[in-house]
N, C-alpha and C positions, 0 to 999 in steps of 0.2 A: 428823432422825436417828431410826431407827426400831430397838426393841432385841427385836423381835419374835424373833432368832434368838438371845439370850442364856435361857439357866437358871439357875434359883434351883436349887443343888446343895447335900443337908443329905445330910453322911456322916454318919454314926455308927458308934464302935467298941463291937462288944458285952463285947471283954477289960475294958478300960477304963470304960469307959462316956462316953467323950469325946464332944462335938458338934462340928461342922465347918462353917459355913453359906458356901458359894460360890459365885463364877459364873460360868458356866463356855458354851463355844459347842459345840454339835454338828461334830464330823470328817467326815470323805469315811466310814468304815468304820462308822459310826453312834454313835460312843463320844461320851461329854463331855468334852471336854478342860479341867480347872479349872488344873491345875498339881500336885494333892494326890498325893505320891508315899508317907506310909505314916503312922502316926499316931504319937503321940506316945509311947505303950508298945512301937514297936516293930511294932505287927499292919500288914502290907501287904495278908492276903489275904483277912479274912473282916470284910468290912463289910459297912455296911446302907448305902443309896443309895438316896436319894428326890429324883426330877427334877420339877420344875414351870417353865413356862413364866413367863418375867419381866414 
């Protein structure tokens, strides 16, 4: 089994200052798909997103 197409995904909200560490697979449209739909104070729009290969 090879996990060569999975991401280490570290959101961060700058409102908050919340950390998030997931993993997440690259889509057809080139986005990461983790599941993370908005952070825990509420911010959907203005994160920090750091991709690295797993």
């Amino acid at each position: 089994m090879t996990t060569s197409n999975r991401y280490r995904v570290i959101i961060r909200c700058p409102a908050c200052g919340e950390k998030y560490i997931l993993r997440g697979k690259r889509n057809e449209e080139g986005e990461y798909e983790t599941g993370f739909k908005q952070c825990i104070c509420g911010n959907e729009e203005q994160l920090n997103i750091e991709v690295s290969p797993e």
